[in-house]
Each structure stands twice: as C-alpha cells, then as structure tokens.
ZAKEPA-414378 format. One record per residue (C-alpha): residue number from 0; y, z, x. Coordinates in nm, 3 decimals. Layout:
% ZAKEPA-414378
{node NUM, {Y, Z, X}}
...
***
This chain:
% ZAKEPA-414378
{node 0, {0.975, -2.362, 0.161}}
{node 1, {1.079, -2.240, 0.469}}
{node 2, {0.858, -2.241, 0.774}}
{node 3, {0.823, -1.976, 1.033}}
{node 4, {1.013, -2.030, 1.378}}
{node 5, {0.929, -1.896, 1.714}}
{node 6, {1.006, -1.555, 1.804}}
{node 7, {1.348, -1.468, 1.938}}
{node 8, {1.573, -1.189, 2.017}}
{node 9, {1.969, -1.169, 1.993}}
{node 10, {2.193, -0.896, 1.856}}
{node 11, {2.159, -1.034, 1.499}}
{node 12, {1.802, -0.925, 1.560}}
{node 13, {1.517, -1.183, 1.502}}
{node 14, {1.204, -1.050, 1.678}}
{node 15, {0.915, -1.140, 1.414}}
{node 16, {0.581, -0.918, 1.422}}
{node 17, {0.470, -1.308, 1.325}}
{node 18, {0.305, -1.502, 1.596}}
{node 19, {0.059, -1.340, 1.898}}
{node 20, {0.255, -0.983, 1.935}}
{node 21, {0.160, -0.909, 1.568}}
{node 22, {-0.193, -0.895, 1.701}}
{node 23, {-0.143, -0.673, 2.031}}
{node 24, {-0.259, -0.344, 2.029}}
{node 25, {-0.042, -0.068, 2.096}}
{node 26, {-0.084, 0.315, 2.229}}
{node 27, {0.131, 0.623, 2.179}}
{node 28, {0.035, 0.990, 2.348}}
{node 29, {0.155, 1.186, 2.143}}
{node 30, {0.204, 1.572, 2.142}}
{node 31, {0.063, 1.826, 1.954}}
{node 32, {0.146, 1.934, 1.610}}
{node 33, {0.114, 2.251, 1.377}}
{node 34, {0.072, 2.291, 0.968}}
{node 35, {0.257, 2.102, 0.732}}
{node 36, {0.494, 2.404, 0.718}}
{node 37, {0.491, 2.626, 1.082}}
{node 38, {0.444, 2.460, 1.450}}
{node 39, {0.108, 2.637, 1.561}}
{node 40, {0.003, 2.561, 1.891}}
{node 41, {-0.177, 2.256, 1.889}}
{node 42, {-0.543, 2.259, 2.087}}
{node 43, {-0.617, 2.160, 2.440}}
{node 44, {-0.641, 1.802, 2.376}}
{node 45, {-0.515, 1.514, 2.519}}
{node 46, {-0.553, 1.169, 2.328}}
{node 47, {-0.353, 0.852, 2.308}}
{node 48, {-0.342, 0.737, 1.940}}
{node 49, {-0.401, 0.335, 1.949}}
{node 50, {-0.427, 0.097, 1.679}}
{node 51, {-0.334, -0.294, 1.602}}
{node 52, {-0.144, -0.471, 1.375}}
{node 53, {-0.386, -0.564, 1.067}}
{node 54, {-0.460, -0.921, 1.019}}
{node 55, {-0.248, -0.992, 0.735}}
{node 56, {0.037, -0.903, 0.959}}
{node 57, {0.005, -1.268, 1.142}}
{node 58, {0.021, -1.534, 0.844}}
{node 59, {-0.281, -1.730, 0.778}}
{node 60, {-0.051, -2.074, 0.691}}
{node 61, {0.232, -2.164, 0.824}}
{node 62, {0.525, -2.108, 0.611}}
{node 63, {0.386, -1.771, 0.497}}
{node 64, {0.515, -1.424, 0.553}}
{node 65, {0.392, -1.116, 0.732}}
{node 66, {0.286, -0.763, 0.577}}
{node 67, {0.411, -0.521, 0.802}}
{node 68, {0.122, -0.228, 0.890}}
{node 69, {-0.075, -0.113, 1.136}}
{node 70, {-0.394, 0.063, 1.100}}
{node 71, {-0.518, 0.317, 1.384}}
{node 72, {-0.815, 0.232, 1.617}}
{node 73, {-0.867, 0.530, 1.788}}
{node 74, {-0.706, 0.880, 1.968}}
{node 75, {-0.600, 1.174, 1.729}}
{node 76, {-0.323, 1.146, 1.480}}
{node 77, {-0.037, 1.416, 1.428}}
{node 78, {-0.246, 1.518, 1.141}}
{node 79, {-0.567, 1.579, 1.325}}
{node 80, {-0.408, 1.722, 1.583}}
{node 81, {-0.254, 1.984, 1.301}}
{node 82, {-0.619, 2.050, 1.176}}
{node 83, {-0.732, 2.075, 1.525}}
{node 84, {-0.455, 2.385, 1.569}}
{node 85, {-0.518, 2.518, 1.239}}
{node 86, {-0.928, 2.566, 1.268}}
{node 87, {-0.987, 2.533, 1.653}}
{node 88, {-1.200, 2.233, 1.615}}
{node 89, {-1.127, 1.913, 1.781}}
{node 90, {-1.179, 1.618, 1.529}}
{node 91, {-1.355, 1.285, 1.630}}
{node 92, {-1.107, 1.016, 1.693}}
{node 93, {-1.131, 0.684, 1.484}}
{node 94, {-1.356, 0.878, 1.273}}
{node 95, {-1.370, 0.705, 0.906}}
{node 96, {-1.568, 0.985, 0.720}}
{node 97, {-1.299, 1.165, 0.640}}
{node 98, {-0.879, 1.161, 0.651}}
{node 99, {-0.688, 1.125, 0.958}}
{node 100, {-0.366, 1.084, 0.833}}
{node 101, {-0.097, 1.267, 0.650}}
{node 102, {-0.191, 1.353, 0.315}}
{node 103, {0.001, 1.336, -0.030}}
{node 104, {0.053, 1.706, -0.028}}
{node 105, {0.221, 1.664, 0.318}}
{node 106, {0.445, 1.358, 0.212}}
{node 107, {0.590, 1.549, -0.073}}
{node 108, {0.632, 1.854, 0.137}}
{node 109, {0.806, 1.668, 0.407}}
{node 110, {1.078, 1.465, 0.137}}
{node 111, {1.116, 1.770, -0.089}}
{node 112, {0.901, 1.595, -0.391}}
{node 113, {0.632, 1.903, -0.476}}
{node 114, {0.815, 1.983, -0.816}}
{node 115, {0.892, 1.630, -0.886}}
{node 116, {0.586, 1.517, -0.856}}
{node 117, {0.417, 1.769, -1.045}}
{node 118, {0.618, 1.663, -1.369}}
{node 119, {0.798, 1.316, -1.337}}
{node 120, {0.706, 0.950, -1.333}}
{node 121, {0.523, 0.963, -1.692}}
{node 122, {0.572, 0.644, -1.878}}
{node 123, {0.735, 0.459, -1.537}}
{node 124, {0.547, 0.187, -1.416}}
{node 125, {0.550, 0.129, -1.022}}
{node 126, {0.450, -0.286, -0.918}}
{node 127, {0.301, -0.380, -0.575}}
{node 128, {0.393, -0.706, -0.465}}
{node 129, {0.098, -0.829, -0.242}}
{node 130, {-0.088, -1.173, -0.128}}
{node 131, {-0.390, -1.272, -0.191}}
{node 132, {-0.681, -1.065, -0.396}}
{node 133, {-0.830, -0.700, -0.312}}
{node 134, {-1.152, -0.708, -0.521}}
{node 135, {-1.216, -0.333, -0.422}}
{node 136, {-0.859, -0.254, -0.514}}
{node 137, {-0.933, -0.011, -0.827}}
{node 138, {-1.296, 0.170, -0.681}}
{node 139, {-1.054, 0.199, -0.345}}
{node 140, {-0.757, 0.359, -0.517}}
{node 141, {-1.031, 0.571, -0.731}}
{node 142, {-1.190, 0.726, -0.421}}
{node 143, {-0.826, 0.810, -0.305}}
{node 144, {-0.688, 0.993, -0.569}}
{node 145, {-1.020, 1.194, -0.626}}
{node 146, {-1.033, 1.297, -0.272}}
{node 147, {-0.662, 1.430, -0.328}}
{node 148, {-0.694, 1.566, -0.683}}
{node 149, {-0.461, 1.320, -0.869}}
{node 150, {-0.578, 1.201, -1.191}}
{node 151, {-0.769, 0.900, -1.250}}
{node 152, {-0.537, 0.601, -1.277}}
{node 153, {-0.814, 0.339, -1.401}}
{node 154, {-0.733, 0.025, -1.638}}
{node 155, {-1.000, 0.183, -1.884}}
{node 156, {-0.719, 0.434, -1.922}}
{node 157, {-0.430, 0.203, -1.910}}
{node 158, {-0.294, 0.360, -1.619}}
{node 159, {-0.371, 0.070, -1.331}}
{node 160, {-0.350, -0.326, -1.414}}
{node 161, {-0.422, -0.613, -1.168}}
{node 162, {-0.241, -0.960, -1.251}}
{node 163, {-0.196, -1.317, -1.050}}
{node 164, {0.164, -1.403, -1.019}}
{node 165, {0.107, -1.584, -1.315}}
{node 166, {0.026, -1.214, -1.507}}
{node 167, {-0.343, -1.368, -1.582}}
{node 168, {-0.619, -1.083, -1.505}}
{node 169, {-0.894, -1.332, -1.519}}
{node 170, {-0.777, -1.569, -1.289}}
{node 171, {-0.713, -1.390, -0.957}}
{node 172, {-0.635, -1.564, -0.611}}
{node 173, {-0.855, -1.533, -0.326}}
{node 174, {-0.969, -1.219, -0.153}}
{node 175, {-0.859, -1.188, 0.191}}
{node 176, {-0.957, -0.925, 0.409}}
{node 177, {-0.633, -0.833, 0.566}}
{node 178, {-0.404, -0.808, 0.289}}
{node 179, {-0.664, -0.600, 0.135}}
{node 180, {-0.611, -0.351, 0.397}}
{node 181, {-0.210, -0.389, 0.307}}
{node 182, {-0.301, -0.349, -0.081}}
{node 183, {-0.494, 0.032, -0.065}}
{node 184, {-0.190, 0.173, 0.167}}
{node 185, {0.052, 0.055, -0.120}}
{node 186, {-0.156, 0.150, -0.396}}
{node 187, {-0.220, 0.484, -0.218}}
{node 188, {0.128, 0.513, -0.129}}
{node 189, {0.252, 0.509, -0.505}}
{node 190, {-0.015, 0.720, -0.595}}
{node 191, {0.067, 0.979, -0.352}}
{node 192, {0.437, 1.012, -0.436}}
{node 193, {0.416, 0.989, -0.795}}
{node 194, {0.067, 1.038, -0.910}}
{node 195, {0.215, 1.022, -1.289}}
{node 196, {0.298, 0.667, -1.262}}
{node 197, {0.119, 0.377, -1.382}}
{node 198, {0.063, 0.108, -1.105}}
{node 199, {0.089, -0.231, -1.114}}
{node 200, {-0.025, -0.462, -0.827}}
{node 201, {0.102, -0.827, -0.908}}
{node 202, {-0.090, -1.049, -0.584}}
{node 203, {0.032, -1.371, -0.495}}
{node 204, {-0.153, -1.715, -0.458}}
{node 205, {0.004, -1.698, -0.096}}
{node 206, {0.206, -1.517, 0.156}}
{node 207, {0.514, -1.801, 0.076}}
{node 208, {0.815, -1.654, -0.059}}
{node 209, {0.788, -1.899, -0.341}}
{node 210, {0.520, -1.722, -0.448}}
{node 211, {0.601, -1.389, -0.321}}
{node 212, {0.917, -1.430, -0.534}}
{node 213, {0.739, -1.545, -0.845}}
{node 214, {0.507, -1.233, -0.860}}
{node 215, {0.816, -1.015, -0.811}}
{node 216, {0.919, -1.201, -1.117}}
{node 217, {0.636, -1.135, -1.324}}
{node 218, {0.661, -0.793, -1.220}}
{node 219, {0.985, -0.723, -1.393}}
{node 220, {0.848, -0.968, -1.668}}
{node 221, {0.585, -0.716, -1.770}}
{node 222, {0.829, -0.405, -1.748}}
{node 223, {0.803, -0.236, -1.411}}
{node 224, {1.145, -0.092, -1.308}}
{node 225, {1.024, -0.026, -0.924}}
{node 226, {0.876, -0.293, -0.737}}
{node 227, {0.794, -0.238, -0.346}}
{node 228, {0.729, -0.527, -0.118}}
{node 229, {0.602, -0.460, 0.181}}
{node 230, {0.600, -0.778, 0.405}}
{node 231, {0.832, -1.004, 0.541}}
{node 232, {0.952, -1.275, 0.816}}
{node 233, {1.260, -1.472, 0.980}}
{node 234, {1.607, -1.529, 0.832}}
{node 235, {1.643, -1.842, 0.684}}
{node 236, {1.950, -2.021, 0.490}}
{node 237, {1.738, -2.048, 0.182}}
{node 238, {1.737, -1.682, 0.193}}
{node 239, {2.064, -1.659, -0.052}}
{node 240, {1.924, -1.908, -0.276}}
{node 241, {1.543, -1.644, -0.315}}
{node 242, {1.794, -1.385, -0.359}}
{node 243, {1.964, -1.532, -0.685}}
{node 244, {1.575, -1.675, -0.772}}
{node 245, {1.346, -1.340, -0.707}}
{node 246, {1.556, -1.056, -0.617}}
{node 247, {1.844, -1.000, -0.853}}
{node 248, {1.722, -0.742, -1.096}}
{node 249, {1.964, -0.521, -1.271}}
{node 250, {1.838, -0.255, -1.329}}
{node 251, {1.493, -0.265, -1.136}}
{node 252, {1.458, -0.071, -0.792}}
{node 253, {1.319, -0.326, -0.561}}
{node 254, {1.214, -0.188, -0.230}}
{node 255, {1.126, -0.391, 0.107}}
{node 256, {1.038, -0.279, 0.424}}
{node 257, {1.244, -0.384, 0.701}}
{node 258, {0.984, -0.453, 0.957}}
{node 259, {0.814, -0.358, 1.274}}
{node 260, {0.925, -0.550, 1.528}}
{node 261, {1.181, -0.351, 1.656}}
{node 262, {1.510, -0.453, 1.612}}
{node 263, {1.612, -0.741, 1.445}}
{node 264, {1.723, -0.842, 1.090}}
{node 265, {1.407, -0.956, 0.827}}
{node 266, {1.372, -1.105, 0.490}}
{node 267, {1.371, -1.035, 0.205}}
{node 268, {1.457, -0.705, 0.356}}
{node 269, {1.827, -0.874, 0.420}}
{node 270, {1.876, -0.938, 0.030}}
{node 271, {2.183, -0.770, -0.084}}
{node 272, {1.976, -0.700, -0.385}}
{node 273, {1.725, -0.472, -0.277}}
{node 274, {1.716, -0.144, -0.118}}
{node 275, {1.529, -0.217, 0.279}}
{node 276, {1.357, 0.029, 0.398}}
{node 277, {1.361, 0.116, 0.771}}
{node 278, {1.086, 0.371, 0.955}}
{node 279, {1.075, 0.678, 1.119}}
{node 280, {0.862, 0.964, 1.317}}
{node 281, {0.752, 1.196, 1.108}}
{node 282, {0.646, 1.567, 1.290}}
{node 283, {0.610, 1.921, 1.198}}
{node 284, {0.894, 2.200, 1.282}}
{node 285, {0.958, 2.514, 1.290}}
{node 286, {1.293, 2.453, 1.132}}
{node 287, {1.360, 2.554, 0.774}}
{node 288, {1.266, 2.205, 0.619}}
{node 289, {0.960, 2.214, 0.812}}
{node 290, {0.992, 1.879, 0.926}}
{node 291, {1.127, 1.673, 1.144}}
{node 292, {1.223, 1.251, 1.193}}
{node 293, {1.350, 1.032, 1.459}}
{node 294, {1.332, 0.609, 1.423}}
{node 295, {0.995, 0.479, 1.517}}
{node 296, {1.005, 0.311, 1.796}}
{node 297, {0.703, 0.243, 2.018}}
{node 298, {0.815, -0.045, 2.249}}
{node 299, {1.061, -0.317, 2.218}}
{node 300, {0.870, -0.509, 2.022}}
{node 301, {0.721, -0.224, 1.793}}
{node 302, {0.900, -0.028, 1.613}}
{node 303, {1.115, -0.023, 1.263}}
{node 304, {1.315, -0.326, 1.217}}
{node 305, {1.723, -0.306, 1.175}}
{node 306, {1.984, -0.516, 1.183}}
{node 307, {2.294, -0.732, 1.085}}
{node 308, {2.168, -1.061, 0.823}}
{node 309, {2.313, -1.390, 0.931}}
{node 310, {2.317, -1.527, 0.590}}
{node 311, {2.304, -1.268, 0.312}}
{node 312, {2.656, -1.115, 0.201}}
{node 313, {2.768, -0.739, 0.211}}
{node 314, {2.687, -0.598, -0.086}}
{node 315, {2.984, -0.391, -0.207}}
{node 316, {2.883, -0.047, -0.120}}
{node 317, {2.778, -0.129, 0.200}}
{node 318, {3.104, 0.023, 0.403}}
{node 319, {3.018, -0.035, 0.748}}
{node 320, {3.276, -0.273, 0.942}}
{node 321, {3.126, -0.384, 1.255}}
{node 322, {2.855, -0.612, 1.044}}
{node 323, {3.012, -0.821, 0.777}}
{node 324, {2.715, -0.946, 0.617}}
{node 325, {2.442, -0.787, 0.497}}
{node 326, {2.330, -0.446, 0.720}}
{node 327, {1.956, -0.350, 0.744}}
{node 328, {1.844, -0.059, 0.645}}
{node 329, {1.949, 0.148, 0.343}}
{node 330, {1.686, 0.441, 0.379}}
{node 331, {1.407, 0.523, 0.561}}
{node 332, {1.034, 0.690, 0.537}}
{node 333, {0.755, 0.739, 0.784}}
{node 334, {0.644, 0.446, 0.945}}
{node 335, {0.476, 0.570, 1.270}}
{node 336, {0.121, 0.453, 1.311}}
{node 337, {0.092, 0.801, 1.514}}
{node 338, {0.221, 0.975, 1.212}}
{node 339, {0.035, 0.796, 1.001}}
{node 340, {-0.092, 0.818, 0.631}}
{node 341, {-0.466, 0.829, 0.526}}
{node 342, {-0.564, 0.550, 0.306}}
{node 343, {-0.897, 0.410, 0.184}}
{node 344, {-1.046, 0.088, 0.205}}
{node 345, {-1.356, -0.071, 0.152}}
{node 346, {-1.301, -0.461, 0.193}}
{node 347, {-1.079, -0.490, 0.465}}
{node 348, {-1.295, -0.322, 0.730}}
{node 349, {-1.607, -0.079, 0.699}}
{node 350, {-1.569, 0.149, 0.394}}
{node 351, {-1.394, 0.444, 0.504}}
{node 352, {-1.081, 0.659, 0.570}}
{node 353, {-0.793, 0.515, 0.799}}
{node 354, {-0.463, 0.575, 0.909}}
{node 355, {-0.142, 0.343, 0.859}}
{node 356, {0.139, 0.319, 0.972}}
{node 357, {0.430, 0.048, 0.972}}
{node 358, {0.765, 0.010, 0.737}}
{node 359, {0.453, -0.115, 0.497}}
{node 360, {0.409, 0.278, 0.454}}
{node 361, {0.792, 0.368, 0.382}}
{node 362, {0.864, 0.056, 0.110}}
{node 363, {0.590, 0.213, -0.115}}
{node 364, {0.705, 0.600, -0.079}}
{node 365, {1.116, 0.471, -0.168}}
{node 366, {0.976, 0.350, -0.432}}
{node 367, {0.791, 0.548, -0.625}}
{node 368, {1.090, 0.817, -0.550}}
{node 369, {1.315, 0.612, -0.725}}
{node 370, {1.032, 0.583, -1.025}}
{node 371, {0.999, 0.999, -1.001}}
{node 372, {1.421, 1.015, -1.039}}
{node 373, {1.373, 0.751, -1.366}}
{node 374, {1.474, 0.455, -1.494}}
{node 375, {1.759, 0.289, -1.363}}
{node 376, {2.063, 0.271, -1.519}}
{node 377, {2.045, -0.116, -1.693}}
{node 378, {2.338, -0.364, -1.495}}
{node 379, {2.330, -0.154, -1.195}}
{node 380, {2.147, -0.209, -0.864}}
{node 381, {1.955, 0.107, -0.792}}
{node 382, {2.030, -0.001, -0.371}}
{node 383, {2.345, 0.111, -0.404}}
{node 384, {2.206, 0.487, -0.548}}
{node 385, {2.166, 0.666, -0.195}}
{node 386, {2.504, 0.530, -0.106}}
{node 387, {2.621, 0.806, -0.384}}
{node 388, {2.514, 1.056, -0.210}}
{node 389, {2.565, 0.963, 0.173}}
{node 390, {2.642, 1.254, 0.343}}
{node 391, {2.523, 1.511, 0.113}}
{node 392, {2.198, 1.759, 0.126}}
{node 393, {2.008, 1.489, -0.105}}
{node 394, {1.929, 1.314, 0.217}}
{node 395, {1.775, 1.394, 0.569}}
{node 396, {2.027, 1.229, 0.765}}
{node 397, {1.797, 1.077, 1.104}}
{node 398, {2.023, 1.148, 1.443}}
{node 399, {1.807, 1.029, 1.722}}
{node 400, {1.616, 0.729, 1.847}}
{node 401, {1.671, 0.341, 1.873}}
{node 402, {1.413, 0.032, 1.787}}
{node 403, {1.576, -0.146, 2.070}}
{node 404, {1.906, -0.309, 2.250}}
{node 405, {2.180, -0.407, 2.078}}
{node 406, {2.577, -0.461, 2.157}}
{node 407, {2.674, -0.249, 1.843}}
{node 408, {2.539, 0.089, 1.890}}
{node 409, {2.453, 0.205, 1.523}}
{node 410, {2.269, -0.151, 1.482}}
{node 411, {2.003, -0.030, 1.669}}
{node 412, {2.064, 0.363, 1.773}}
{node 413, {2.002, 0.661, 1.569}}
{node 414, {2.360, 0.833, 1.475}}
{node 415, {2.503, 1.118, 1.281}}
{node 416, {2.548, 0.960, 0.916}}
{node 417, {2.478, 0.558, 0.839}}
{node 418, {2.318, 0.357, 1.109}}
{node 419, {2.067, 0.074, 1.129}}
{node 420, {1.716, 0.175, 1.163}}
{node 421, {1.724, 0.486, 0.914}}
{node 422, {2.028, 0.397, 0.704}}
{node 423, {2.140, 0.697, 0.501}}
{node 424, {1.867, 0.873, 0.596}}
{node 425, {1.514, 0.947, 0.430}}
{node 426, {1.475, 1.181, 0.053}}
{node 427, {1.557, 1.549, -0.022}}
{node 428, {1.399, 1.527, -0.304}}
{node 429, {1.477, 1.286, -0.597}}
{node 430, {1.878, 1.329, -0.634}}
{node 431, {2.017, 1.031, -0.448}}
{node 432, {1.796, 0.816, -0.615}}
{node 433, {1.849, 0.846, -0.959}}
{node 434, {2.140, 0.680, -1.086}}
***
C-alpha cells in the first residue's frame, strides 16, 4: 500500500490538501448575490466567508487518503447573502439553526435538473464510497430531506442501506468524527439531485485505497450503477494496478473528485476509468440561465485540483494533445466553500446546519446526474458520455479562472471548450450524461 509523500508542486501537479495546509483556514470576501433566478441588490453587508478543511481531509494513518471538503466557520455565504437581498434581513453568520448554503431547489435550478428530478432516478441506486462509520448517518440524512421536502429515504422503506466494505450491516467500522462530516454532504448531495434514488453508502475499514477500492467493489457487487468517491491523495505507480483492481466497471458511472489543492494531478481522480470531477464558483446572474461559474480557486494551494497523470494512460476519448497521459478533469460542479451547499450533521460537530464546499460537493452532484439520465449502457464507460456532447448546449462550458501556474495553459486556466480544472464543462440538464 502506498504511503503518502511530502507535498510538492511541478507542472504535472502534485500539491496534496494532505499534510498541515489541509488544516489552514482560509477566507474569501465575497460579493453580494440576488435570487436563485434575478441579481437583486444584495444588502449593505460586508463579511468575509471563512472556514477550514474538515478533519478527515488530513489522514489519520499514514498511507491513507484525504476526503476533499471544507465546511464554513463563519462570514455570510452567497446564499445568505441572497436571503439577505430578498427579505432585507441580515442573517447571523456561522449560524447552525438553520441553512446557509445553497439548497436542492437551487442546485437543480442552476444545472437545468427541475424536470428531471421531479420524475427520474426510480429504481437507480446511487453508492457513497466513504471511510470509517457515521452512526448518525440515516437520522442526519432524515432531517435533510424533511427540511427540503424530499421523501423519506429510510432502510424501513428500502430506500437507504449502510454496509462495511465487506456488505455486512452488523459489523460496521469505527465512527470517526471527520469523515462523518464528509458522509452527510454526500448523502445530502445524492439526495438533492435525485431525490428518487435509493442510496447506498458502502464505508471503508480505512482511508487506504486497498480498502477504499474494495468498498467500491462491493458497491457494484450489490448493484449500484453510480458510485461517487469523494477523497483522494498523491500519484503513485501502483495507481494503474487499483485501476484494473477497483475502478474498471463497465457499465457503472464512477465519479471522483479531483481535489482541492489547486492544481495538480490526484488519485483515483487520474484513473482512466472514472469520470474526475473538477470545481467551480457557483453565483447568481442576470443572464438567461440565471447562473453563472468560474473554477474555484481561492489561493494557490486551495482551489479545484487539475492536471496531467504521470502514470495513468489516455483514455481514448480523451483528445487533448499537449498531455499524453491521463488529463484531469472531465466535468465540473460547485465546489466553492463560499458557494457552498447546506448539509446536516449531528456527529461530526454540534448538531446543526453547515455549509460545504470542496470537489467533495461536485463528485456527489455528477453522480447522481448520471443516475437521473439512467443506467449505463453495459461494456461502456459512462466517462467518456460528456465527451459526446462536448461543445453542445448539454453543457455549461466554464471560460474563466485558473487553480494555479502551470507551463500548459488549459492545464490550469479556464478556456473556451476542454480545459483542466472544469473539463467539458458542468450539466444542462441530463443529456450528456446518458449514454
């Protein structure tokens, strides 16, 4: 099993969120924001938005990966900020009583899902791929999706199982705090996108890819044909030998986030296998989608990950000709921590409502897309989907912002059709992603 190394940076991209700048605390200002559908002038308020990397995003052993989310400590959101301009009244920030962050009505309205939501995903079966045990992870997902209106999704009604990597639901591994926190955003994530979808969380003994890999395994095992991973660490030479072991799935849509250190190439993210998932800045417009996106980038060191692989080979469709391996990412979702989601937890930190952001955000929204476009086609690889439609009205194709330096522009730099951090771009609703 492969250890974790230092942190470095070179053009093949290797800063890691793992070691001591997982833990620093960051701070945005951020301006104001209308409704999920008009730019109203935002309130008279001026508040940085800060928050920290959560614990499970600096490995407890070595030789274990990272998740890759933040969680917001204090300032107003975008969201708060559009309440704020919508009633007049300045929110508290930090405030855990209620939401902070965007909702699931907002996500759908901002990647063209209402309608598709509404009436797919029945019968599909979305898997999270954590570490370690959430023992609140039903009551938390429970309190979610009846503060939003979704239907219970309980395992009383056979919508919502909890398994080891071994599939035993008896025999769980133990909790941990911080990957608890990483647990409720996925599992409100999927819930949010498709709230027809059953939802599957499959946790690890550990944060090794070993075991990582096997509960991505047992995932498949017990039918799910989406399976979002949302953690991650260094490039190793092992990596194409976990690729042939966890990640090739015909047929299944395995999503991974790319990371949040800026740029610089992760794994599994690098598999040719799956579809990586960089991040992005998600604010109102006035425009005619209503939204708008640019690549999250906070500093050089935060920010959606990117990048060429060192080891892992170009998967066919990939057509880019600068990188001749493996290019990171494929898509993109929100992943600012000041354009955060609300989630709920209650055994991570004090019971409440919280915002999150990181590329731990966007694995869990690409997948549950692909779940509300249906099942993948069997002996295809549902990564190479959006690559279909590249170029077409089925994707928002992201134009500015960088996650960094880098010697090859579109590595690392926001452009008119494929580039790094946002890759094809980030939904339109559910076309490019069926098969």
């Amino acid at each position: 099993m492969r250890s974790t190394p230092p942190n470095r940076a070179s053009d093949r991209g290797s800063r890691r969120r793992i070691g001591a700048a997982a833990a620093a605390t960051a701070a945005l200002v951020f301006a104001g924001f209308g409704t999920a559908v008009q730019a109203d002038a935002a309130p008279s308020v001026s508040s940085k938005v800060t928050y920290t990397a959560t614990p499970c995003a600096t490995p407890k052993h070595k030789g274990e990966l990272a998740c890759n989310s933040y969680r917001v400590t204090g300032g107003l959101t975008a969201y708060q900020k559009q309440q704020a301009a919508k009633t007049g009244i300045t929110p508290k920030a930090a405030d855990a009583s209620t939401p902070s962050g965007y909702s699931p009505a907002n996500l759908r309205s901002a990647y063209g899902l209402t309608s598709a939501a509404a009436s797919n995903g029945s019968g599909e079966t979305i898997a999270i791929v954590d570490a370690y045990n959430d023992p609140n992870a039903e009551s938390d997902l429970a309190t979610y999706r009846s503060y939003y209106g979704l239907s219970a999704c309980t395992t009383a009604n056979g919508c919502f199982k909890k398994v080891s990597q071994t599939g035993s639901t008896t025999s769980l591994p133990s909790s941990d705090a911080g990957w608890s926190e990483e647990i409720s955003l996925d599992l409100d994530m999927a819930s949010a996108i498709c709230p027809n979808c059953n939802i599957l969380l499959v946790e690890a003994t550990s944060a090794t890819m070993a075991n990582l890999g096997k509960s991505v395994n047992e995932a498949v095992t017990l039918g799910a044909k989406f399976v979002s991973n949302s953690y991650g660490g260094s490039e190793s030479s092992s990596d194409t030998s976990y690729d042939s072991s966890y990640f090739n799935h015909t047929g299944v849509a395995i999503t991974v986030s790319a990371g949040d250190s800026g740029y610089g190439a992760e794994y599994p993210a690098a598999s040719r296998y799956v579809t990586s998932v960089g991040g992005t800045k998600l604010s109102t417009s006035s425009n005619s989608r209503g939204w708008t996106e640019s690549v999250w980038n906070t500093s050089s060191t935060e920010g959606t990950g990117s990048g060429c692989s060192s080891y892992d080979a170009k998967p066919s469709w990939q057509t880019d000709t600068s990188c001749t391996k493996r290019m990171i990412s494929d898509v993109s979702a929100v992943a600012d921590p000041a354009t955060g989601v609300s989630v709920y937890d209650s055994y991570g930190v004090t019971a409440g409502w919280y915002t999150f952001g990181g590329t731990s955000v966007s694995s869990p929204i690409i997948a549950s897309v692909y779940a509300l476009a249906g099942t993948p086609a069997s002996g295809t690889y549902p990564a190479q989907y959006p690559y279909d439609y590249a170029g077409t009205s089925s994707l928002n194709d992201v134009t500015s912002g960088s996650n960094g330096s880098c010697s090859t522009s579109y590595y690392c730099t926001a452009t008119t059709g494929y580039d790094g951090p946002t890759g094809w771009g980030t939904p339109e609703g559910i076309t490019a992603f069926a098969n």
